[in-house]
C-alpha positions, -999 to 999 in steps of 0.1 A, spaced: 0 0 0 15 34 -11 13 53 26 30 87 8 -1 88 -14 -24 81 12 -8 111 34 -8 131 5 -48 125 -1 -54 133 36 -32 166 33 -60 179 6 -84 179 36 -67 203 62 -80 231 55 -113 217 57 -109 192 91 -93 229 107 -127 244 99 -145 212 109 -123 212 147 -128 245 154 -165 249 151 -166 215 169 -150 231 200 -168 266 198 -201 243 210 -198 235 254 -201 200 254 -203 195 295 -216 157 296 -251 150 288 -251 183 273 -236 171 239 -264 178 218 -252 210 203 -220 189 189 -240 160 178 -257 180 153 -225 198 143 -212 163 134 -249 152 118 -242 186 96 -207 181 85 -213 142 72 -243 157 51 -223 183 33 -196 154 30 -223 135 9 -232 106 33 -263 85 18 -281 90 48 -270 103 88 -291 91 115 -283 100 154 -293 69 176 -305 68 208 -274 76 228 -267 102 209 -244 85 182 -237 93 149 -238 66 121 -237 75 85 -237 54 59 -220 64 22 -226 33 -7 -234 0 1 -216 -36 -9 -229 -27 -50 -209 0 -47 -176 -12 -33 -181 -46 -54 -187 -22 -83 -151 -1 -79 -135 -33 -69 -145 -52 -101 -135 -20 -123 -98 -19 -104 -95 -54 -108 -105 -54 -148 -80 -27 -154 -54 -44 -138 -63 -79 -157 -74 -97 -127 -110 -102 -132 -113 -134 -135 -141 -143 -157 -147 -109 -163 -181 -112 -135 -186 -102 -102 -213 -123 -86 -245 -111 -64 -273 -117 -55 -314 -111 -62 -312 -77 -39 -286 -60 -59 -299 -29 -71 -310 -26 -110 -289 5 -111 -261 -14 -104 -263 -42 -130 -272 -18 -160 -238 3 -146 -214 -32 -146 -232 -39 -185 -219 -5 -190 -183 -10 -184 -182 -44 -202 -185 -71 -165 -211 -93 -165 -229 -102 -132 -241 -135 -122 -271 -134 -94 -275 -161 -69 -301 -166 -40 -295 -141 -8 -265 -152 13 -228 -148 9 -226 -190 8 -243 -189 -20 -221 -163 -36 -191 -178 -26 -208 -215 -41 -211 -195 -75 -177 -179 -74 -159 -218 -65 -178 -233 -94 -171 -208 -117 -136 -199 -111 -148 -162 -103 -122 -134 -79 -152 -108 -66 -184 -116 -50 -208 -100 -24 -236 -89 -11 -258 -53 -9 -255 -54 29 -216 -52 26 -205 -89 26 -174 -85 0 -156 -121 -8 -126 -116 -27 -112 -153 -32 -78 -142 -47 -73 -135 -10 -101 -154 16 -132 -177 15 -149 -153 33 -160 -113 40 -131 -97 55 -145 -64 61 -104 -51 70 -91 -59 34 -121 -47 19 -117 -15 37 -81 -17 27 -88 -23 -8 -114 9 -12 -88 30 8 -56 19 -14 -82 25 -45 -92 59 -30 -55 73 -28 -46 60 -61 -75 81 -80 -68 112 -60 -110 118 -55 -130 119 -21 -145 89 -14 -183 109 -25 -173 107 -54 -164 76 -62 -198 69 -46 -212 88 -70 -201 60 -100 -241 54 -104 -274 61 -97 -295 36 -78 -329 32 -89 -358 38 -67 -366 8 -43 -398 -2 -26 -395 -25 3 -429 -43 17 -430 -72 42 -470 -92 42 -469 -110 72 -470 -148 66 -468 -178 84 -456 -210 77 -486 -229 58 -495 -191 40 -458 -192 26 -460 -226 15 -492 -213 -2 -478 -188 -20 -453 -211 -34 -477 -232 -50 -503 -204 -63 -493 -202 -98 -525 -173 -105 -507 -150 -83 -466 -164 -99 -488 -150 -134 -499 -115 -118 -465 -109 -108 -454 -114 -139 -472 -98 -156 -464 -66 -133 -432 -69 -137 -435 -69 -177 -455 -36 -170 -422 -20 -161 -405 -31 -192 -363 -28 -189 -369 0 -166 -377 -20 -137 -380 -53 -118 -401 -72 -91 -386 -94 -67 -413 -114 -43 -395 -143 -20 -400 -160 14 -381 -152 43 -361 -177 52 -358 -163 91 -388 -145 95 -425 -151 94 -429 -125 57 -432 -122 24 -409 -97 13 -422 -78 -18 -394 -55 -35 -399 -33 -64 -376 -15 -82 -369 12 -109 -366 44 -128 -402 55 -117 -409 59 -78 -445 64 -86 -448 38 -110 -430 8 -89 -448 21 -55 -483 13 -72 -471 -16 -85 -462 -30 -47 -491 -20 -36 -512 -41 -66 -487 -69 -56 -491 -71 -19 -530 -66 -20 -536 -97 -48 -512 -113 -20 -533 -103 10 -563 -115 -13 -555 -148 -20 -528 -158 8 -536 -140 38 -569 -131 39 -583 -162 15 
């Protein structure tokens, strides 16, 4: 890892991290009394171009900036430049955004989805002879190196890619635009899951409102594994269009699962 770069990356920001301390310290702070600071931090991770800053109930501050689509997405564009993509596909699974796969088809990778959980990925990535692999939540696999997600040399990975291109780390989050997602859980139990499975009028409907969205979107509908739901996830370029489109799923669902 090239340490001079990295210190030469982090010189770019004193000017800014001198502002930053100084307004942190003009706020009293006594204990319990930190709420004044909090927010000063909340404040200065939004202009940094976080995703999304929430302050928990002890007063931390979490942020989160990109997601495992994003970091598999740099990783596999590193990795092809430096001719050690092997295959030339990273491997996800169903959850990964649409925004994401359109971006890979963009820069010439191909993609290979598998069912949700890293074992799965990593299953696809032994047969296959694949290097990259992960999940949305942040499991990254990288098997020139480990079997599993090592959250340390991922981290090490971004950050040696982050000094190397000179840019803040927004805006190599900014590589793509996610599409619009719409989340719903239907509360199911066992014998109304197995229903679902087997209802091949509502498999149609889905369909069919999926094909509704054309290219420009997809529907995902699957059983929990861990949890008593149907989880019911539409996605694309249209947050108006895909929100009604959930709501037509999970009411034909309600109407012949939960409430037939």
């Amino acid at each position: 890892m090239d340490f001079e770069a990295i210190k030469a990356a982090a010189q770019g920001y004193q000017a800014d991290m001198t502002r930053f301390l100084r307004e942190m310290i003009s706020h009293p702070s006594e204990s319990c009394e930190e709420k004044e600071v909090v927010h000063c931090i909340k404040a200065e991770m939004e202009k940094l171009g976080y995703d999304k800053v929430e302050i928990d109930g002890l007063g931390n501050v979490i942020g989160w900036m990109g997601d495992g689509d994003k970091i598999i997405a740099l990783l596999a564009m590193n990795m092809k430049e430096k001719g050690c993509l092997d295959g030339n596909t990273a491997v996800v699974t169903v959850m990964s955004n649409l925004g994401f796969i359109k971006f890979m088809e963009s820069q010439g990778i191909r993609t290979e989805k598998t069912a949700v959980g890293d074992r799965y990925v990593l299953e696809n990535m032994r047969e296959n002879g694949y290097a990259i692999g992960g999940e949305q939540s942040g499991h990254v696999i990288l098997l020139h190196h480990t079997t599993t997600g090592d959250g340390e040399l991922t981290a090490g990975k971004l950050l040696k890619l982050l000094a190397k291109s000179g840019k803040k780390m927004s805006e190599l989050n900014g590589i793509y635009a996610q599409y619009p997602q719409v989340l719903v859980n239907v509360a199911a139990n066992a014998a109304q899951k197995a229903a679902y499975k087997e209802d091949k009028v509502l498999a149609d409907f889905i369909e069919n409102e999926e094909q509704k969205l054309m290219d420009m979107g997809r529907v995902l509908v699957r059983v929990s594994g861990t949890e008593p739901k149907i989880r019911v996830m539409v996605e694309g370029q249209d947050l108006e269009a895909i929100d009604l489109c959930a709501k037509r799923i999970v009411d034909k669902i309600n109407e012949r699962i939960i409430e037939g």
